[in-house]
N, C-alpha and C positions, 0 to 999 in steps of 0.2 A: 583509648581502648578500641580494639577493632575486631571479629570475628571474620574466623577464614571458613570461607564456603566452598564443597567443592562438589559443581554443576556436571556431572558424568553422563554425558549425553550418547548419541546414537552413532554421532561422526565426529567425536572432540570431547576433550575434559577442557573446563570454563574456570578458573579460581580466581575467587572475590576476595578480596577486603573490603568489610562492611562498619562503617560507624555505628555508634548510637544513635546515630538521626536517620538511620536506616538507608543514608547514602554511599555509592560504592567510592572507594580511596582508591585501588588498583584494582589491576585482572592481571589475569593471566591463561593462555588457552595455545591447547594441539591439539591436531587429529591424528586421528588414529585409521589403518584401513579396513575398508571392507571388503568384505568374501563372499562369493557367488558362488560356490562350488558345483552346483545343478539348478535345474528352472525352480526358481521359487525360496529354495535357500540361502540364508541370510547370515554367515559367520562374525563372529569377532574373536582376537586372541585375546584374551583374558589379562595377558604380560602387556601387551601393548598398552592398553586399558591401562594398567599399574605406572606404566613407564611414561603416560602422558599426563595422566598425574600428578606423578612427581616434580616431572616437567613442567606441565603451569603452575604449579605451587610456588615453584620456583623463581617463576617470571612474577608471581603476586605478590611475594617479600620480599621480595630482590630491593634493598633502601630502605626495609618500614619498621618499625616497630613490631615485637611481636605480637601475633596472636592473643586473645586470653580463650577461645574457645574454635571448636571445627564443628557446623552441619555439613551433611552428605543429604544430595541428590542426585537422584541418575532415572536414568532409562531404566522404564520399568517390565517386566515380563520377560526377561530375557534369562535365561538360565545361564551358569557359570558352576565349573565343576574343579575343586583343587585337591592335591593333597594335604590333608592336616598336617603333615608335621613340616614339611617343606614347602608348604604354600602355592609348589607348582601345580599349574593348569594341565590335568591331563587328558584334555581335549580343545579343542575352540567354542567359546560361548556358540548360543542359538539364540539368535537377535527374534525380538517381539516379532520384528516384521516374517522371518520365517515361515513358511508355510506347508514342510515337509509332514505336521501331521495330518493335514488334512483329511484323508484316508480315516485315519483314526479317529478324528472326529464324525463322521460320517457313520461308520460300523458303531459305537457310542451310541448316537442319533436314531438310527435304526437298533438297537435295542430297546429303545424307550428312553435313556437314562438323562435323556436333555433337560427334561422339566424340574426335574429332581436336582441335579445338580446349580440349576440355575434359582430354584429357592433356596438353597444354601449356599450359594458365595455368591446371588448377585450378578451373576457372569453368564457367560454362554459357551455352549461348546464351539470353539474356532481353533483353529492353531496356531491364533493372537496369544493365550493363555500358555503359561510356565508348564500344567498338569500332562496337559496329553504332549510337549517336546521332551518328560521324562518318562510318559510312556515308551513314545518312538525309543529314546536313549535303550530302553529295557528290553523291549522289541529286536531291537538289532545292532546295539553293541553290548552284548553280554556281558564280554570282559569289564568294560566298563561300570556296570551294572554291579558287577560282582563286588568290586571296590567298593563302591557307594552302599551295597548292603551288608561290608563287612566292618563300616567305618572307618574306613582308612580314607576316606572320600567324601570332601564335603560338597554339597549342593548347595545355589542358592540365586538368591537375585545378587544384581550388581552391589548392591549396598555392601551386603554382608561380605560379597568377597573383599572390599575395598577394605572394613573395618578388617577382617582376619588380614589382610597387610599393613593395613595403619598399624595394628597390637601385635605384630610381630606372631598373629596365632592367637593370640592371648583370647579375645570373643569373637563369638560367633552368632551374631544377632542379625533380627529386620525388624524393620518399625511395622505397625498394625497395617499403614497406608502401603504399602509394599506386598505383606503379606495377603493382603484381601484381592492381589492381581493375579495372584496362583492359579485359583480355582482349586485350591486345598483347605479353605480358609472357610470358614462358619462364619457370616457376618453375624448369625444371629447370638449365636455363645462366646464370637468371640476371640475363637482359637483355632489352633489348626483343626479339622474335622476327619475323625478316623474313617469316618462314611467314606470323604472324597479320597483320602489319601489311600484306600483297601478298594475300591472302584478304580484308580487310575495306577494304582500299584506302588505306590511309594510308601517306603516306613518312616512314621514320623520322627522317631529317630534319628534321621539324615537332614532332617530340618533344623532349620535355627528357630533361636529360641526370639521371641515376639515382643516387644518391649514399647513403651511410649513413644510417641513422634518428637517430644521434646523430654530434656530430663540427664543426666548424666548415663548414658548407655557403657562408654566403654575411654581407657585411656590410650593416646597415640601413646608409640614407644618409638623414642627417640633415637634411637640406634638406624629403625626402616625407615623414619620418618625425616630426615633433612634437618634432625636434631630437635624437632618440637615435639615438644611433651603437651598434648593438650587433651580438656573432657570434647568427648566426642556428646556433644550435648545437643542435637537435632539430627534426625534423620525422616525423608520422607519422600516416596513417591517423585518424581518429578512435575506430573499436573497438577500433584496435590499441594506441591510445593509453589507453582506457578499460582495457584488459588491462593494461597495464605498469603506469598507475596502480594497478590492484588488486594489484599485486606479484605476478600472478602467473608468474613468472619460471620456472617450472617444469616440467614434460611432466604433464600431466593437470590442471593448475591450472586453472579455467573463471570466465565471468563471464558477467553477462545487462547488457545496458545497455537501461537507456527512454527512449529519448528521442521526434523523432517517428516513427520504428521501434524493433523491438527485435532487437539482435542477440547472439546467443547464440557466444561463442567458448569451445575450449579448445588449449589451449597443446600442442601435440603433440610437439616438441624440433627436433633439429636435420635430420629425416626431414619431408620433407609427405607427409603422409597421403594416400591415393586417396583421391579427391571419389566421394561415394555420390550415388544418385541424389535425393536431396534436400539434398545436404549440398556448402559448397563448399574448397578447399584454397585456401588463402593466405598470404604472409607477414607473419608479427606485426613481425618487426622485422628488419635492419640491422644488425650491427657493422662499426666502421671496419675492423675486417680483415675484411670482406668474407663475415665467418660469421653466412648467417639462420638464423631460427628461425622458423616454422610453425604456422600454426591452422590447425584443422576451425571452419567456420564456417556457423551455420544465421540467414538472416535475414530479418525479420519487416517487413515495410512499413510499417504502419499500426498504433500501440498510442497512443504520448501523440497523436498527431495524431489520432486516435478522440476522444480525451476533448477536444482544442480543438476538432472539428466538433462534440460535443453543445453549446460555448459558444458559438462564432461562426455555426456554420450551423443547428442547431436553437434555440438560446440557451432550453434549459432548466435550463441554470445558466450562473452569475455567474461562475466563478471555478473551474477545477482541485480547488482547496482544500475545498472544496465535495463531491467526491465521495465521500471515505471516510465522513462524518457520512450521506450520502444513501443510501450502498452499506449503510450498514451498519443503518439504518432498518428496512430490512425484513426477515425472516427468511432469504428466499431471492431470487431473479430471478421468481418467479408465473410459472415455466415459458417466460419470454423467454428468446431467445439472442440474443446480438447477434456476425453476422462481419464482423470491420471491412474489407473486402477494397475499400477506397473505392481504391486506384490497383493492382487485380489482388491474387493473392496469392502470398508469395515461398516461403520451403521451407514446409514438405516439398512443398508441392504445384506449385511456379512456372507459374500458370496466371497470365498477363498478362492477360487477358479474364474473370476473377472479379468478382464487381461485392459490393461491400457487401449484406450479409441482414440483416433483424431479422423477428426470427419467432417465434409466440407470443403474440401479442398477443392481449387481451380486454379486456374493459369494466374490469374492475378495475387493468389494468395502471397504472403511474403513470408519473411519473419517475424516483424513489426506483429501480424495477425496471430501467425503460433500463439508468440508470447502474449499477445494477449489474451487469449482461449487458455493458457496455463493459468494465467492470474484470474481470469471465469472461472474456471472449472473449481479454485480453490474456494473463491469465494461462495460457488454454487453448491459443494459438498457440504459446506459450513452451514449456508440456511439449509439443505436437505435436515440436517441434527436438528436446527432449532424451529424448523415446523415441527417436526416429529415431538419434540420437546413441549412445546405450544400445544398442538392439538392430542397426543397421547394422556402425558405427563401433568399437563395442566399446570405447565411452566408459565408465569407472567414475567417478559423480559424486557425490562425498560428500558435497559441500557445492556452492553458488553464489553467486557473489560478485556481489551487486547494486550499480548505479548508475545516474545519469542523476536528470531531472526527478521522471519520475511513482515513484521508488522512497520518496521522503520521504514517501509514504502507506501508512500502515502497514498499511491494509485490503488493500490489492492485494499488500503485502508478505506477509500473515497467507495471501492467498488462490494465491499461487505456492509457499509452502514446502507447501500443502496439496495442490495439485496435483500437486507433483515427488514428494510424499513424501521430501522433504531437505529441512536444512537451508536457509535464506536469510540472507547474511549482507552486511547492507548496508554500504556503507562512509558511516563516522561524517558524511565532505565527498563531499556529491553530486556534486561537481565531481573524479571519476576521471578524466574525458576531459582536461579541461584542466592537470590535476596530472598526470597521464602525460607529457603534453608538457614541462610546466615539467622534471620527471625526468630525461626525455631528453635538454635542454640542461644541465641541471645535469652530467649524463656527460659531455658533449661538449664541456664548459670545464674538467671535473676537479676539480669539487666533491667529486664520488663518484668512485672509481677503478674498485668494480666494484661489480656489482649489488648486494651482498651486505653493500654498503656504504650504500645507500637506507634510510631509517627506514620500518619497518613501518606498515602499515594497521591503524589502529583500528575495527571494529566492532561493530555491533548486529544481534543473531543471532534469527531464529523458523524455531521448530522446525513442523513438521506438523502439525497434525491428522485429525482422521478428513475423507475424503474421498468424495463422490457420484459414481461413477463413472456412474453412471446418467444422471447432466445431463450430462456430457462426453461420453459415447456418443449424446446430443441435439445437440451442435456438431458431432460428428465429422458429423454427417447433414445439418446445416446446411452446413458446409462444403461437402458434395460438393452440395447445392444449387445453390448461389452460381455454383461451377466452370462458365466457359467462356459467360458470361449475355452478354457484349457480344458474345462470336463468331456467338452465334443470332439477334443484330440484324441 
């Protein structure tokens, strides 16, 4: 018996086969491209997204037995707009990283309306959130607009348009942990909030409907589906998904994912914690009774996506794989810092108008040092979260539970437990994100009965070493550098 997971990430869709021992049996994974179309925004086609889907799916069952169930996880915050009845995209998604409302949050902001909305969903105003890029959409594509207020147009995060293509149209749902990234969403009742959604101008009507993180949500239809007929029986978040998979099921349990951000959760229970002014409140998960449970959540925009611009846009390396032999080359960074703040920068500081630094440089700099200042600066944005977390929050972090991409490098691994001063304890299968998901349907068919029934995570642990507080106090300076560089354009 095995559950197919499918990991819908920022640059690629990821598809598991997962056992019952909560080990992965295959993958399957493509990417998909991105769009820049002006400074700051961040497109994706919606169809692409579908088409590589289908495509790792494909690579995942390619020899296996089939399926008994499918979770969904994806990239969260990102709007996606189709037609009902034809399912076509009648625009290009607005990727989280986006930054075109910026403006809009700012006029917001300067009304008063920050505090206010940020008691009720947890969040802050940035144009990280799903609410104000369907302001913008309303703002100035009318036509578009019109659609979506006339119902012939559905809106939504990635999840939901994935299921309205897995059911052929049939639902149109998001899991609780999905819907709490909108910034339309009432943690406290629960549901979507008329307050947010008549403040940012959307009718809730054009929403999907809100349903458990585990639990029978919706069935593939085997016609769009590659001929599998399965309960789409988890859906969730992707960091929240990356949490469950780290087991951490607990109040104080924490994790760092890298992917191409990094975000920093911990599990705070059946209470949401007040959002501090760097930190945001959300919910981790959904049970079918209707009982969530809550992270503090700090996150980071730009970390693996740093190390593919030093490949694709500086191309001073080949290859990812590539950096821990080059990081680790040299004794230190030769007094470079590198801030990766290339699409703004998100906690502690959420300055949307931050613009990437590198600073330091001298005749003798190389590459070898770049690349080392990228793997700093990751590791340095990460403890920025978890002081703020520590001293705000009143987080106690004994350990950190690593995953994603760039965590199979065990240089950036050796150079974050040095920076936290804790432990780092990665998980054995990089793939938390997409094993969360698989999890979660496995609950939601009754594989597992309760949590406590999931097979534990296996990891690989580094402990600390001594640490330069001195070169960190040189980024903190960089940092406030960077801060607000496109606003003085």
């Amino acid at each position: 018996m095995s559950i197919l997971a499918i990991d819908a990430g920022t640059t690629g869709v990821t598809a598991l086969l997962v056992d019952t021992s909560a080990q992965v049996i295959s993958r399957g994974y493509l990417e998909f491209e991105q769009s820049y179309p002006a400074d700051g925004w961040v497109e994706h086609d919606p169809e692409q997204i579908w088409q590589a889907t289908l495509g790792a799916v494909a690579q995942a069952i390619a020899g296996q037995a089939p399926p008994t169930a499918l979770g969904i996880t994806n990239q969260r915050e990102t709007i996606a707009l189709w037609d009902r009845v034809t399912l076509r995209s009648i625009r290009p998604a607005i990727v989280w990283q986006d930054r075109r409302s910026a403006d809009i949050c700012k006029r917001l902001t300067a009304a008063g309306h920050g505090s206010r909305v940020t008691q009720l969903s947890g969040l802050r105003l940035d144009p990280y959130f799903s609410a104000t890029k369907l302001m913008w959409l309303a703002e100035n594509e009318p036509e578009v607009w019109a659609e979506v207020c006339a119902g012939r147009t559905a809106i939504g995060t990635i999840d939901s348009y994935l299921v309205a293509r897995l059911t052929a149209g049939a639902a149109n749902v998001t899991d609780a942990s999905n819907a709490s990234r909108t910034m339309l969403f009432d943690l406290h009742r629960g549901q979507w909030s008329e307050e947010l959604c008549q403040l940012f101008g959307v009718p809730i009507s054009a929403l999907p409907k809100v349903v458990p993180s585990w639990g029978i949500a919706a069935q593939t239809d085997p016609r769009a589906f590659l001929g599998l007929d399965l309960p789409i029986a988890g859906i969730a978040g992707d960091q929240q998904a990356a949490l469950f998979g780290q087991r951490c099921f607990s109040a104080g349990a924490s994790k760092c994912t890298y992917g191409t951000g990094s975000f920093v959760l911990v599990n705070t229970g059946a209470v949401p914690a007040p959002a501090t002014e760097g930190l945001l409140t959300t919910i981790a998960w959904r049970a079918p009774d209707g009982t969530d449970t809550f992270a503090l959540e700090g996150a980071v925009f730009v970390t693996g996506a740093a190390v593919q611009w030093l490949r694709d846009g500086l191309e001073v390396i080949g290859s990812a794989a590539e950096t821990a032999e080059l990081a680790s080359s040299v004794k230190d960074s030769g007094g470079v810092v590198f801030v990766p703040a290339l699409t703004g920068l998100g906690a502690p500081h959420w300055d949307p108008h931050a613009r990437g630094l590198i600073i330091g440089l001298q005749r003798g700099t190389t590459r070898a040092h770049l690349v080392r200042a990228t793997l700093e600066g990751i590791a340095f944005e990460v403890r920025d979260i978890v002081d703020l977390m520590i001293k705000d929050a009143g987080v106690e972090l004994p350990e950190l539970a690593i995953d994603g991409g760039a965590a199979a490098n065990d240089f950036l691994c050796q150079l974050q437990a040095t920076a936290l001063q804790v432990s780092v304890a990665r998980s054995t299968d990089a793939e938390a994100t997409g094993i969360g998901a698989a999890l979660l349907a496995g609950l939601g068919i009754g594989i597992w009965d309760e949590l406590s029934d999931i097979p534990a995570a296996t990891r690989t642990v580094f402990d600390p070493g001594a640490r330069d507080d001195l070169h960190y106090a040189k980024w903190r300076e960089a940092v406030r550098r960077s801060l607000a560089w496109a606003e003085s354009e």
